[in-house]
N, C-alpha and C positions, 0 to 999 in steps of 0.2 A: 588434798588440801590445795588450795587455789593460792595465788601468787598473792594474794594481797593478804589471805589468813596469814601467810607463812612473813609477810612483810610486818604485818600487825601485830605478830608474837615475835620476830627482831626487836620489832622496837621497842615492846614491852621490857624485851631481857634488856634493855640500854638505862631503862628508869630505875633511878635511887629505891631503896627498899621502901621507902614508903609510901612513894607514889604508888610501886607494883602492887602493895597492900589496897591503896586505895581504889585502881583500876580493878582488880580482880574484887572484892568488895561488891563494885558496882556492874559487873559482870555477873555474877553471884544474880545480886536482886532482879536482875534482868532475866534470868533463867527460872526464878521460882514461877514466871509468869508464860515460858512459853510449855506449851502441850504436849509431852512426849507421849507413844506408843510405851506401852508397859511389857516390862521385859520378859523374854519366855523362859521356862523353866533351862533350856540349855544355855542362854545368855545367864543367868543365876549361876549356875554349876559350873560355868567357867570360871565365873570371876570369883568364885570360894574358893575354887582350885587354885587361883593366881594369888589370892591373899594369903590362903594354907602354906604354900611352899613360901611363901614369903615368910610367913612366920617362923616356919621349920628352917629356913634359912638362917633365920634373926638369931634363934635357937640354939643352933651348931655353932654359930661366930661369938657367940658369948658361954658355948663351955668351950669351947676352945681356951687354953691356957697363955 
């Protein structure tokens, strides 16, 4: 990540919750419009795997007593 992403998400975490609502918002509609490359079956399989244990995580901390 380059110095000014990394400067541009600082400043982001600096703003009142509603601004940050409203920058990520208009971040948001900005992205429906750029072109991504479509993900390959092992980019897929990872990130189920990353949600899966996350859920199995979620899981074990709420039977937890």
């Amino acid at each position: 990540m380059t110095a000014l992403a990394q400067e541009i998400l600082s400043t982001f975490d600096k703003l009142p919750d509603s601004e940050q609502l409203e920058v990520a918002l208009e971040i948001l509609r900005r992205l429906v419009n750029l072109d991504f490359p479509p993900l390959t079956d092992e980019d897929l399989a990872l990130n189920a795997e990353e949600v899966f244990l996350a859920l199995d995580q979620q899981e074990a901390n709420y039977e937890q007593p």
